[in-house]
N, C-alpha and C positions, 0 to 999 in steps of 0.2 A: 801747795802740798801735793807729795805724790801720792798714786795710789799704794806705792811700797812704803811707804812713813806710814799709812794708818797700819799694815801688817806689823809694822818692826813694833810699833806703840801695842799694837793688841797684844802680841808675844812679848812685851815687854811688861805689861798686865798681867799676861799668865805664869812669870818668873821663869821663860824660857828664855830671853833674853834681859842680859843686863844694860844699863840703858846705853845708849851711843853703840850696840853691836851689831850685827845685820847677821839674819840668817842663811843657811847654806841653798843653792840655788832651788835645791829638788824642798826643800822648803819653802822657800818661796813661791815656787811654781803649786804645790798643793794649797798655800794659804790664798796663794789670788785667786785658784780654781774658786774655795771657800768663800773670799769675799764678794765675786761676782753672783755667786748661786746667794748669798742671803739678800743680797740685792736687787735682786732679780724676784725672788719671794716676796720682796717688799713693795714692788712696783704693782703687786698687782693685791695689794691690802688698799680699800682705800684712804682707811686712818692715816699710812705713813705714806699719801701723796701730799706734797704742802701744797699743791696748786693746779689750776686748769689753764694751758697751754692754747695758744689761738694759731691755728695753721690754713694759710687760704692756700687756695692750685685754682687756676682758669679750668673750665671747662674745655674741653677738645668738640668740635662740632662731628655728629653723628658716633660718637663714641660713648660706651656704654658704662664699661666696668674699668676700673682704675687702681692698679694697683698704688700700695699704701706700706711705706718701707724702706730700706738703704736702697740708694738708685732707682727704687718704682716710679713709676708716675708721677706718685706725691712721693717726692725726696726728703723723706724725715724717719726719724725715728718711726716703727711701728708701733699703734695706738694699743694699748691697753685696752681700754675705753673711750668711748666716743660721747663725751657727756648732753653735746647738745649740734647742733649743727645749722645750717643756714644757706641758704643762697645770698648773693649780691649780685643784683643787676641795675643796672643806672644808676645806681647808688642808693638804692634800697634794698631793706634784708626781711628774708622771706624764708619764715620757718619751714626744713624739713621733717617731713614723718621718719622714724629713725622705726622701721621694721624689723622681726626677725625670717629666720629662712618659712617660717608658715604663711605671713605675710607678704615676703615676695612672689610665695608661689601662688597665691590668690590673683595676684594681679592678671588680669585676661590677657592684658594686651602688653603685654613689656617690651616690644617692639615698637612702640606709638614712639613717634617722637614731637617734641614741642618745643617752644623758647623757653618755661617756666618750669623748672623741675621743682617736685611737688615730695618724692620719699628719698630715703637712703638705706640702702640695703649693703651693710658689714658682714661679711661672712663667717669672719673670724677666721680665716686659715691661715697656714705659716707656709708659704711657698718654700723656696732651696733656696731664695735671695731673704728669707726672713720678712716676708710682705704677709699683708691680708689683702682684699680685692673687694671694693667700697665699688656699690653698683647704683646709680644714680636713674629715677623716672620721672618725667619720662624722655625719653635719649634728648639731648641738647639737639636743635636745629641749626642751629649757629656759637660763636666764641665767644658772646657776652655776658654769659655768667661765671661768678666765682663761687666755688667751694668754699663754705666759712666752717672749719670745726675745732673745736671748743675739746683738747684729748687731755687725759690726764699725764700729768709730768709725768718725766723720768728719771728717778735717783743716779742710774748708770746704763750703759747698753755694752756690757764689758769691758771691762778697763787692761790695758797693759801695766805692767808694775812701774813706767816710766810717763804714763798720762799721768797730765793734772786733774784734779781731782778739787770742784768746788760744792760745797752742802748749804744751805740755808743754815741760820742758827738752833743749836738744839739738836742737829744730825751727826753732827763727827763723835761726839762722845756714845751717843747710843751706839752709832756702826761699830767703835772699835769695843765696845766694852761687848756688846754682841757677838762680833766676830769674835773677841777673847774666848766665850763660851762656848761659840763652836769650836772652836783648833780643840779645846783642853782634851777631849779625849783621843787624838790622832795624836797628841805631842806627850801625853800620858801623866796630867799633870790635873794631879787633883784639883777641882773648883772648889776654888775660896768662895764660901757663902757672900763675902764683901763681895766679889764682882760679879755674883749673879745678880744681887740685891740690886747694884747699880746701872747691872743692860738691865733690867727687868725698870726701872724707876725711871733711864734717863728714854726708856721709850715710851711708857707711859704721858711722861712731861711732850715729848714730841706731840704723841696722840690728841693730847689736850689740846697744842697750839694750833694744829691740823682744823680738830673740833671749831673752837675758838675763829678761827680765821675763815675759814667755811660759810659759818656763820652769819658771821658779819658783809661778807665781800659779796655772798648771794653768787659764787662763782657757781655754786654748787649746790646741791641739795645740803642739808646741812648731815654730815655724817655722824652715827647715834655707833655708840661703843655697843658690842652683842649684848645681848640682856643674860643677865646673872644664872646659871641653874638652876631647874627648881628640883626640888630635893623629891625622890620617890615619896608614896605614901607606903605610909607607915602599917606594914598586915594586920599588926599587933593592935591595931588600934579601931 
């Protein structure tokens, strides 16, 4: 499946299109801007992650901070989240301290360096290559250890309307009935209560499998749906 089939099917949901039609490009081009932004929104819930991804990179000797990104350092998608992380050396694995920026500024000596790296420090930024810059303590002394981290998936990282496009089970129907919801007011097309009923239900059902799977596999912490409102009190009373 392309990335253009779930648009033509969402718009085919919203009775802008009838089925077997394709829309006109300037169409097209606002519906994929729309599919990659709710996608992109989704990446960083973690109910509609299905999974925690394993990414190693060798250590570089005397080298500090790493960028984490297309073409960085660590050549991958950049992490969301960093759920768990590790070293491997000799072929044992050795938990890191995963700090925040208070944390790394504690450290006295961040210039030490050793064979044993001990924290990780994610900064969270988004360079001009779409990187963040994962700072490792204390500096490798040599090139025998590996980065082991444990990032939350990725639904997409942008799609062209001519990528392929693959979803675990349970995804394709929330994305387009979702997407439906979003287009209907740029295409002006009133929402049928049926298709909100059904992105609202078929994401729901995701979230549960998410819940569910979490759960079991111990990839992760197990991930708890928000807790319910609680209702103001009442003056009157």
């Amino acid at each position: 499946m392309l990335a253009s089939d779930i648009i033509n099917t969402a718009l085919t949901i919203l009775g802008v299109l009838a089925a077997g039609e394709t829309p006109a490009t300037e169409d097209y081009t606002y519906a994929l801007a729309v599919l990659n932004t709710l996608l992109e929104n989704w990446n960083v819930q973690g109910l509609q992650i299905f999974t925690i991804t394993n990414f190693q990179n060798v250590l570089t000797t005397a080298k500090q901070a790493y960028t984490m990104g297309p073409n960085g350092d660590f050549n991958t998608t950049r992490p969301v989240r960093i759920e768990r992380a590790n070293t491997l050396r000799a072929g044992v694995t050795r938990p890191l301290r995963m700090v925040d920026a208070a944390g790394w500024a504690a450290i006295l000596s961040r210039s030490a360096s050793d064979a044993l790296q001990t924290v990780l420090y994610n900064d969270n930024s988004f360079d001009a290559n779409g990187c963040t810059t994962l700072r490792f303590w204390p500096i490798p002394n040599d090139g025998a250890s590996t980065a082991d981290l444990f990032v939350w998936a990725q639904l997409g990282d942008g799609f062209a309307l001519g990528d392929t496009v693959s979803f675990p089970p349970g995804y394709l129907k929330a994305i387009q009935y979702n997407l439906a919801v979003d287009l209907a007011p740029a295409f002006g097309r009133p929402l049928d209560p049926t298709v909100a009923q059904s992105a609202a239900l078929a994401l729901q059902q995701l979230r549960a499998i998410n819940i569910a799977v979490a759960t079991e596999t111990e990839a992760r912490p197990p991930l708890q749906p928000p807790p319910a409102p609680v209702a103001p009190p009442n003056p009157q009373q």
